[in-house]
Backbone as CSV, one residue per row, in Angstrom:
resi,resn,N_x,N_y,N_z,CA_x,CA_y,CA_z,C_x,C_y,C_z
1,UNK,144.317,40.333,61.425,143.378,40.340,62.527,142.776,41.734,62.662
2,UNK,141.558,41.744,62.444,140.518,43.076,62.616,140.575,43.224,64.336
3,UNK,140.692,44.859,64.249,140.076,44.698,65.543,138.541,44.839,66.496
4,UNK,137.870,44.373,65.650,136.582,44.493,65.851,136.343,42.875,65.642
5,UNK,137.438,41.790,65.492,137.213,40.599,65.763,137.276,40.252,66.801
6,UNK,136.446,38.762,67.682,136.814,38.370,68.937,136.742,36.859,68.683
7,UNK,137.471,35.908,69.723,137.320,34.588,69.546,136.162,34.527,70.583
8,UNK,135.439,33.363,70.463,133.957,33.130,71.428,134.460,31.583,71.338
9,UNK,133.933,31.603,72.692,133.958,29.570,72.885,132.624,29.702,73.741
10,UNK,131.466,28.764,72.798,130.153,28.431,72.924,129.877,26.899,73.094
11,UNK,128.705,26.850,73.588,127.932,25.355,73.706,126.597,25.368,73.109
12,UNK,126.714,24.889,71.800,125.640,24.697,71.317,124.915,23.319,71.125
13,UNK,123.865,23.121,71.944,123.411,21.446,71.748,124.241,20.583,72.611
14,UNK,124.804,20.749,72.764,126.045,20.146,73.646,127.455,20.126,72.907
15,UNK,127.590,20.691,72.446,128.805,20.411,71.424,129.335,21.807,71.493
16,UNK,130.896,22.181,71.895,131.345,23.417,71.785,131.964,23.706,70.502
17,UNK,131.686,24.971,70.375,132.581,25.674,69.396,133.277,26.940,69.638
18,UNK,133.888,27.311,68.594,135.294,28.266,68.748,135.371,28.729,67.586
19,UNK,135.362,30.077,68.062,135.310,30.972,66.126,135.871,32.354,66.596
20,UNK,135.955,32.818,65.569,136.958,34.588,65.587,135.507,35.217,64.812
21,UNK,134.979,35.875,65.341,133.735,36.361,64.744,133.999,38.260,64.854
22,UNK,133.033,38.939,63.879,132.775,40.221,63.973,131.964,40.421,65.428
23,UNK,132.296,41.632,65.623,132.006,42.068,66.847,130.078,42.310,66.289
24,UNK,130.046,43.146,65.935,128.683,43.218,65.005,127.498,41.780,64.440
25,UNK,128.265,40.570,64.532,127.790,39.403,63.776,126.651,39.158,64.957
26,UNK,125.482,39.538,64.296,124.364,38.786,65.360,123.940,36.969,65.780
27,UNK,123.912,36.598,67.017,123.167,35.787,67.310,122.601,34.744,66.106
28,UNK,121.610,35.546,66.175,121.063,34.277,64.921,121.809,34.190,63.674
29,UNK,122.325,35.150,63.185,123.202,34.504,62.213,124.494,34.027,62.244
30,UNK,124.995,34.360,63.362,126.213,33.018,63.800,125.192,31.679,63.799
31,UNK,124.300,31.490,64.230,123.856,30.256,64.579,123.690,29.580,62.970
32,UNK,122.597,29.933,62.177,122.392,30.001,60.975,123.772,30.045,59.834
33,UNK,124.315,30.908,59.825,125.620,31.068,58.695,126.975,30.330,59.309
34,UNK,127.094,30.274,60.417,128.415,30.263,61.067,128.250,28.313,61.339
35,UNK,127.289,28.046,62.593,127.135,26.194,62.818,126.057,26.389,61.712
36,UNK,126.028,26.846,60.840,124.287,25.920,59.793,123.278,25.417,60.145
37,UNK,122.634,26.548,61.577,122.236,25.282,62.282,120.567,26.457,61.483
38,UNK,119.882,26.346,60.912,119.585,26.752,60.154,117.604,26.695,61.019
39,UNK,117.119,26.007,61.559,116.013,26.279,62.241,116.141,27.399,63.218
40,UNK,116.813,28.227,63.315,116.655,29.289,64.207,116.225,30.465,63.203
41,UNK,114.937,30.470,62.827,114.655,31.622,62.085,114.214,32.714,62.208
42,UNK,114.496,33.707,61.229,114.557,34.929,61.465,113.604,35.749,60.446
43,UNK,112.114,36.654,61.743,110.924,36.764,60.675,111.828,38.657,60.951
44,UNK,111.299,39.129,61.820,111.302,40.489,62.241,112.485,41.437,62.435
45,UNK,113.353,40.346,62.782,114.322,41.455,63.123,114.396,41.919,64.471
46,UNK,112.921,42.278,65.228,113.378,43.436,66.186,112.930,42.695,67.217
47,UNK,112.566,41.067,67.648,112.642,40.660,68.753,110.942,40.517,69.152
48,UNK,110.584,41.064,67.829,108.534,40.784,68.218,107.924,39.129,67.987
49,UNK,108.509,38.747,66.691,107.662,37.912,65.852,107.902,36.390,66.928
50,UNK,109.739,36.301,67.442,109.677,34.994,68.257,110.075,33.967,67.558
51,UNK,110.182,34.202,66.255,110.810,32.959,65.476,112.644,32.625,65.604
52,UNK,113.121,33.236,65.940,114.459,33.501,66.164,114.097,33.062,67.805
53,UNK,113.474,32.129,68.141,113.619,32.170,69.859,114.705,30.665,69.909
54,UNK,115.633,31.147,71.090,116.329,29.641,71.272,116.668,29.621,72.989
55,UNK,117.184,28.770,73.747,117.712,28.898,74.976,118.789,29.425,75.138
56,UNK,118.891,29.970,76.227,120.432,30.900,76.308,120.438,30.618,78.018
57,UNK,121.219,29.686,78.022,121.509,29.197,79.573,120.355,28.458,79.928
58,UNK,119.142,28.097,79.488,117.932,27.516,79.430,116.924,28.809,79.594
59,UNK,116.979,29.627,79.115,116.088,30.702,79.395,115.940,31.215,77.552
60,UNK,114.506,31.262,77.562,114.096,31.772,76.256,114.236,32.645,75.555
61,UNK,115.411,33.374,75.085,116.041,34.841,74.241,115.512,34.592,72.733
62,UNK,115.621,35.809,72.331,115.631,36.347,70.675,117.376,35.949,70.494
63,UNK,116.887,35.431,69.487,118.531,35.491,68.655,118.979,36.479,68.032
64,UNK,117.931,37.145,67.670,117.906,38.469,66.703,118.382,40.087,67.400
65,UNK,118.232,39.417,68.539,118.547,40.719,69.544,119.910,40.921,70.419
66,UNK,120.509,39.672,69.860,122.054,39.918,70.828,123.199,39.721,69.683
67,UNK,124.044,40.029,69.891,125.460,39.850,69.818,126.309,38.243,70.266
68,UNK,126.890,37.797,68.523,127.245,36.207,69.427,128.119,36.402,69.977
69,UNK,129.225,37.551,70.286,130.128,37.691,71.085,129.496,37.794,72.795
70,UNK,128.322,37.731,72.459,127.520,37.787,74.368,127.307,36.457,74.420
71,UNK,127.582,35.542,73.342,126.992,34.134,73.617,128.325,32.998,74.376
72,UNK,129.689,34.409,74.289,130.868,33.853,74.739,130.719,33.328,76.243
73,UNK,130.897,32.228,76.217,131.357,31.197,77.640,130.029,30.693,77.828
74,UNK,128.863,30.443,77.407,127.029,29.789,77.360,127.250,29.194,76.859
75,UNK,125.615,28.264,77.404,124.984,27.329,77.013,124.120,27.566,75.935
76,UNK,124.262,27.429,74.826,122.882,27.575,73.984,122.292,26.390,73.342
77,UNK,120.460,26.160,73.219,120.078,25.378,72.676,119.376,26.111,72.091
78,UNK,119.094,25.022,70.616,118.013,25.161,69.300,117.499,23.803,69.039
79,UNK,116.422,24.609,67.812,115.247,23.480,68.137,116.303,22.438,67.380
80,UNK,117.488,22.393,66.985,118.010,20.856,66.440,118.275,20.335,67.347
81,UNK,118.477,20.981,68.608,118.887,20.226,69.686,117.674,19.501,70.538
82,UNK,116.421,19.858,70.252,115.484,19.157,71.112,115.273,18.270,71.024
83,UNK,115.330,17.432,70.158,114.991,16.042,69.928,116.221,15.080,70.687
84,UNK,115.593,13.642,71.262,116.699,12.872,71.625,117.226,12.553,71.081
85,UNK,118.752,11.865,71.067,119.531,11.551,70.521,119.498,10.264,69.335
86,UNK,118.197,9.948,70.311,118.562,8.192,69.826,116.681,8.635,68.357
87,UNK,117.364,9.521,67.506,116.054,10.428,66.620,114.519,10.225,67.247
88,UNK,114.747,10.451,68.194,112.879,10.239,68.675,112.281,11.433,69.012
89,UNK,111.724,11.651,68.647,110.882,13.630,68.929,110.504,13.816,70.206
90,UNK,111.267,15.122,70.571,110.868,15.277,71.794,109.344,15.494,72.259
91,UNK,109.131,15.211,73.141,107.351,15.017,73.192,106.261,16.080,72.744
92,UNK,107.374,17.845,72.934,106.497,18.499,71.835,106.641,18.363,71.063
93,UNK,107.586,18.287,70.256,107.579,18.161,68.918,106.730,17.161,68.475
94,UNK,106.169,16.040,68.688,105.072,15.215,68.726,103.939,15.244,68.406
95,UNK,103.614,16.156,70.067,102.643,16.752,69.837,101.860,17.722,69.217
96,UNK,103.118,18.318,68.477,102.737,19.317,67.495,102.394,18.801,66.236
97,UNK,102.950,17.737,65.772,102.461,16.724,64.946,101.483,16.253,64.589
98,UNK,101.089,15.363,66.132,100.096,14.810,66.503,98.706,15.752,66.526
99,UNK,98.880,17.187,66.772,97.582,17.799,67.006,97.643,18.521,66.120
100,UNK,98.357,18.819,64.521,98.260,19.721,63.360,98.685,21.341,64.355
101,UNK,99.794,21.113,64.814,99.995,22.701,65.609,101.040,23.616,65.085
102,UNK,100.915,23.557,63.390,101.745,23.851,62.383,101.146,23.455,61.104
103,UNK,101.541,25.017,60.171,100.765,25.073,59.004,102.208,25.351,58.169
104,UNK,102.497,26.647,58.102,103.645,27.001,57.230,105.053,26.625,57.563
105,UNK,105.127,26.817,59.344,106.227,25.935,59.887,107.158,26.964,60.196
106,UNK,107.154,28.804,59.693,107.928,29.358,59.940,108.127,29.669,61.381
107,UNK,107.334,29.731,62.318,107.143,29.861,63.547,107.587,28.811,64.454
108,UNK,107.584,27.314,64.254,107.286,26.366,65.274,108.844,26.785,65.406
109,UNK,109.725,26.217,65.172,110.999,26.349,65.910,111.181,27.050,67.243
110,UNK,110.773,28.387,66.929,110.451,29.465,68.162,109.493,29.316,69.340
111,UNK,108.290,28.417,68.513,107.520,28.165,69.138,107.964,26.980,70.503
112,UNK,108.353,25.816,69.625,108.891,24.701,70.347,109.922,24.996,71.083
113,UNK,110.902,26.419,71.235,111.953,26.195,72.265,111.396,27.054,73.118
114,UNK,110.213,28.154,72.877,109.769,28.684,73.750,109.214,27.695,75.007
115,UNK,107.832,27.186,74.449,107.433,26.413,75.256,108.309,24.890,75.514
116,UNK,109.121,24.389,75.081,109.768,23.549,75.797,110.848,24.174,77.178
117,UNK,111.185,25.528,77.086,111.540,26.132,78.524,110.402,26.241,79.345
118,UNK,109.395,26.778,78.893,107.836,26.706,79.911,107.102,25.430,80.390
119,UNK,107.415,24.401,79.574,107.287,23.207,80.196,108.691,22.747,81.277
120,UNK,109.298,22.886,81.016,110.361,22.585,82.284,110.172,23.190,83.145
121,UNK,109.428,24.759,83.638,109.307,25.173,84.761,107.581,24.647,84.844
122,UNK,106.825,24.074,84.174,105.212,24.232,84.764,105.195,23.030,83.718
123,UNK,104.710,21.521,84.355,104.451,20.343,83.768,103.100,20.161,83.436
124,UNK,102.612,21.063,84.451,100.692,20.959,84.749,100.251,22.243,84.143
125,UNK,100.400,22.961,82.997,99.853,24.168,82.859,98.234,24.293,82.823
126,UNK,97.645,24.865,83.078,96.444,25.613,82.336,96.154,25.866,81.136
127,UNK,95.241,26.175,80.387,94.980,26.730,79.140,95.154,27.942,79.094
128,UNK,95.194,28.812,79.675,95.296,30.010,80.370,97.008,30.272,80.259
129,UNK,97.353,29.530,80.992,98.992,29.513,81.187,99.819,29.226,80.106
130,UNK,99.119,28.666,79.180,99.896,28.063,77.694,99.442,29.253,76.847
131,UNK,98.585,29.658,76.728,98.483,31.050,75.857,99.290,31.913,76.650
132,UNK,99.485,32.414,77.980,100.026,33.669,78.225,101.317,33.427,77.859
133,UNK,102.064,31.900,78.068,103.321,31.931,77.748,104.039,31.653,76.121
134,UNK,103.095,31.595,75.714,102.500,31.870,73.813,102.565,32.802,73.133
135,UNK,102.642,33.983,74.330,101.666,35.252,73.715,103.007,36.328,72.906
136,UNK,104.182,35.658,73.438,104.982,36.294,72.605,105.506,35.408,71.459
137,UNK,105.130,34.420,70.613,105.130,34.034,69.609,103.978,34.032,68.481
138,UNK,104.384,35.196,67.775,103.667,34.962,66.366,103.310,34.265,65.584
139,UNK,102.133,33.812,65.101,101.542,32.773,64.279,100.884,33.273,63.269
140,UNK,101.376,33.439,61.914,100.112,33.775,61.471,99.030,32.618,60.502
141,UNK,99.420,31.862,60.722,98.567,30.363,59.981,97.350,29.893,60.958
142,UNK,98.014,29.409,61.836,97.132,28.087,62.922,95.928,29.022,63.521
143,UNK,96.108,29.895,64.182,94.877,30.646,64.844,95.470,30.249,66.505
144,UNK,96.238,29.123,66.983,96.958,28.927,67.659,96.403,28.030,68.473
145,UNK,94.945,27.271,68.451,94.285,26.825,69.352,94.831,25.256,68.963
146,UNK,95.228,24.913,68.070,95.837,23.455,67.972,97.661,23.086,68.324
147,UNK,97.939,24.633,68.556,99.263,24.961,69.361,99.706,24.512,70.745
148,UNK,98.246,25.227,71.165,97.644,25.398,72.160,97.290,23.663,73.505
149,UNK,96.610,22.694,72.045,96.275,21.542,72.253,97.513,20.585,72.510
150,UNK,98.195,21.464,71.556,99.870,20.098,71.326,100.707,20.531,72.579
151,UNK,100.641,21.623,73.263,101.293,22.110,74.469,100.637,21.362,75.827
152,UNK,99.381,21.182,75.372,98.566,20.575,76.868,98.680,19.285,77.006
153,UNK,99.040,18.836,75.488,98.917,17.005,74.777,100.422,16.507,75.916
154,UNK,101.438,17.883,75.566,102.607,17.728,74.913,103.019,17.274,76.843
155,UNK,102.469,18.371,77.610,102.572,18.428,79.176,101.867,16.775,79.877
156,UNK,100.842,16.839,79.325,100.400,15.133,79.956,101.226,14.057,79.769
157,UNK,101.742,14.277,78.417,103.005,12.973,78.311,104.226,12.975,78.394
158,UNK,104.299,14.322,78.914,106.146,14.488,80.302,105.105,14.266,81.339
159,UNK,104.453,14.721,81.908,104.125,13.599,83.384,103.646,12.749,83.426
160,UNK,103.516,11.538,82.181,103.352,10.344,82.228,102.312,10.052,82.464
């Protein structure tokens, strides 16, 4: 036993786990190397690009920027977790589909857990309001305006 090891008991997706990890072992690559959960990707490193974005208690963090020993006793979700159970796409994910709001694909993950926390607090956004809460995810394919569309698509059909 190192002592720069710690045990962590996490909730990922709904499902807990339990591991003896390096004190040093970042976030996203516990998520990635450790559960395989392998859509949490990692462009930058330093917390700019947004592709590494997942929920952390339902609130939108970099994976790239913490320590999974901080992820000890949380809730975390990733984009494997957004979809319902019973395989049906969650309505962004859909709509991202549905409106071409993805080219290379390295981004949406980040993209989709970003704004699926911004849709849970604002059902009715603006166009306005979907770019500002956008504005920290990097794109470099789409130009972002069909992102943009699948977020507004994505909000009309959670309020039915």
């Amino acid at each position: 036993m190192d002592i720069d090891d710690h045990d962590i008991r996490l909730a990922v997706n709904g499902r807990t786990y339990r591991r003896r990890i390096e004190s040093r072992l970042l976030l996203s690559d516990f998520l990635r190397h450790e559960l395989g959960l392998a859509g949490t990707h990692v462009g930058c490193e330093h917390g700019v690009c947004g592709a590494c974005t997942i929920l952390f208690d339902g609130e939108p963090v970099r994976a790239c920027l913490m320590f999974a020993v901080q992820a000890d006793r949380h809730e975390i979700s990733t984009v494997e977790g957004l979809a319902a159970a019973d395989d049906h796409y969650h309505p962004l994910q859909q709509a991202m589909h549905d409106h071409h709001g993805l080219q290379c694909g390295y981004c949406t993950p980040g993209i989709l857990m970003t704004m699926s926390a911004f849709l849970a607090e604002n059902i009715a956004p603006t166009e306005e309001e979907v770019r500002e809460a956008l504005s920290g995810n990097l794109c470099r394919c789409t130009g972002y305006q069909n992102i943009v569309d699948a977020v507004l698509a994505a909000a009309k059909s959670m309020r039915g």
